[in-house]
N, C-alpha and C positions, 0 to 999 in steps of 0.2 A: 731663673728667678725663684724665691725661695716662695712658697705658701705660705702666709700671716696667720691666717688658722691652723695649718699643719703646727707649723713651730709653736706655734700658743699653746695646741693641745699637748704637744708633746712637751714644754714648758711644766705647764699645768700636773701633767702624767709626773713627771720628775720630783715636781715638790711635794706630792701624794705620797712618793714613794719614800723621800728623805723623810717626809714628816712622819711616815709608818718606823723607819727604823729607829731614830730619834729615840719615839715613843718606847719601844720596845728595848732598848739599851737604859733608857732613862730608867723602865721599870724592872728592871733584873738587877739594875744597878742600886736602887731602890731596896730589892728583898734584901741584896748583901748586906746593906748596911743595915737596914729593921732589924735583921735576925743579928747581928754582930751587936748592936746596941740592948737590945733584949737580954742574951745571952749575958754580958758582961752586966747588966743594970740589976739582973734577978737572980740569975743562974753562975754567976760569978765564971763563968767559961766552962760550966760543966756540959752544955751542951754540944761538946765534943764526940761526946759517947757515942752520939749518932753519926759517926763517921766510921770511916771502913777499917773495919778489924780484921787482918787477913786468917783466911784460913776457920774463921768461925762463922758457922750460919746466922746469928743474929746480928755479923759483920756485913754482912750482903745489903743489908739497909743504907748503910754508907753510899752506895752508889749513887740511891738518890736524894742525902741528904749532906754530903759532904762539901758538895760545889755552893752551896750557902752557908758553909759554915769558916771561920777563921779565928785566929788563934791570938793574934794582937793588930794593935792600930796600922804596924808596918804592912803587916802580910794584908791585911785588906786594900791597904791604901793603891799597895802596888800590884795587887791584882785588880782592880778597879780601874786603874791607867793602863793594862795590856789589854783589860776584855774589852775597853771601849774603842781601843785602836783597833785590836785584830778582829774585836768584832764584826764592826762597822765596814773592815775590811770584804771579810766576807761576805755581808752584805752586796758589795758594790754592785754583782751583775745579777744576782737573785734575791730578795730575802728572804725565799724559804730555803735558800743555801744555807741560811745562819741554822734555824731549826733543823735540819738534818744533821751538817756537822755537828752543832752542841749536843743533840741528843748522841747520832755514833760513839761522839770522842768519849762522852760522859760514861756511855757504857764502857769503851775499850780500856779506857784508861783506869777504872772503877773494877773490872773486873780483875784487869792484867794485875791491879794493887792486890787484890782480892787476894788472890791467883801466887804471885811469889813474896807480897811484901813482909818483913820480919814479924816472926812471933812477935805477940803482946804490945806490938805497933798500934796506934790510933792515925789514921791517914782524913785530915780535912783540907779544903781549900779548895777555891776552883782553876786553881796551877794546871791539871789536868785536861782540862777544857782548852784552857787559855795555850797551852803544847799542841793539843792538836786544833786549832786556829792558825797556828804556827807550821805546822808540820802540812795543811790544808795547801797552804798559801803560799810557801814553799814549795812545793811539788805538781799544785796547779799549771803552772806552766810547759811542766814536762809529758804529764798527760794530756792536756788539751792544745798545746801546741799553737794557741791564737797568739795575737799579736801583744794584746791588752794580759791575758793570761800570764806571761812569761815576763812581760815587762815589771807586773804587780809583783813576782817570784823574785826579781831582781832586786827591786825594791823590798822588799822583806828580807832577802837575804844581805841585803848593807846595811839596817836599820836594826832589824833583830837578830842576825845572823848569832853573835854571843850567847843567843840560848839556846843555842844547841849544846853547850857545855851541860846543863842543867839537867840532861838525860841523863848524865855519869853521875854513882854516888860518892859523889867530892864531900858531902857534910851529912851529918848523919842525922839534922833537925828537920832534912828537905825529904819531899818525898819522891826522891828519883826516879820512883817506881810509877808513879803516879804520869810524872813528866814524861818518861820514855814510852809507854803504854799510849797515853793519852794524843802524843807525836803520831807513834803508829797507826793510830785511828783515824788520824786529819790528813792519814796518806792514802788511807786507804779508801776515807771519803771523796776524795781527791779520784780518785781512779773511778770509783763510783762512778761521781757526776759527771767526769767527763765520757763514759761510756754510756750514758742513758742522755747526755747533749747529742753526741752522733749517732745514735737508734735515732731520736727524736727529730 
């Protein structure tokens, strides 16, 4: 016989949790588009600048101003439909999984741009993030080896599996550099958590 209190609380405990990440997708989702509307209402899309220029020190800024910035209505539209899925994904069994991985990927991926991306390049978008959300989610199952782990991998890998393409530089407008870096980081967050899950 199940406990009516137990399951209430834990009921209760759930939709605390949903309602936390909600709130926190609702409001990253939010800056995206303030600063895209801004940007394009005032600054006509000059506030690219502040995205990562490789190879130059006042490019290092990019890091942490690029993953709010974007370059037309598409590239926001469809980065706003992946961060909300893989977000949320990440989320599932922690949500301070999501804060670790976005912050890791954000640097891996912001550095690695840093690090080889082309002279005279401007690297914005949160494409970077959104790879290693992907690359996390992906590879989760191989490091943690649970049930739910490996099954979410499965399902990420039928669903999104096509961007893995997106780490090769197939177009010269995308920032591959960004994608392939940014994957790296969500694998490697991935090995992280699941080696501080078993200490713990």
């Amino acid at each position: 016989m199940w406990d009516l209190k137990v399951v209430k609380k834990k009921l209760q405990s759930i939709g605390k949790e949903l309602k936390e990440q909600i709130q926190i997708l609702a409001a990253v989702t939010l800056i995206f588009w303030v600063v895209f509307i801004i940007d394009r209402s005032f600054w006509n899309g000059n506030l690219s600048q502040f995205g990562i220029m490789p190879r130059r020190l006042i490019g290092l800024r990019g890091i942490l101003f690029a993953p709010f910035l974007h370059g037309n209505f598409y590239h926001i539209a469809s980065n706003t439909a992946s961060f909300l899925v893989l977000g949320w994904m990440v989320m599932l069994r922690n949500t301070n999984d999501f804060y670790f991985v976005s912050v890791f990927t954000a640097i891996a991926s912001g550095l690695g741009t840093w690090l080889v991306g082309s002279p005279y390049s401007v690297h914005i978008g949160a494409s970077g993030v959104i790879f290693g959300y992907f690359g996390y989610l992906l590879s989760r199952g191989y490091f943690e080896k649970s049930f739910v782990a490996i099954a979410i991998s499965i399902t990420i890998a039928m669903s999104y599996g096509s961007l893995i393409w997106g780490i090769l530089p197939t177009r010269s407008y995308i920032s591959w550099e960004g994608h392939l870096f940014g994957f790296i980081g969500g694998v490697l967050a991935a090995r992280i958590l699941a080696a501080k899950t078993k200490i713990s």
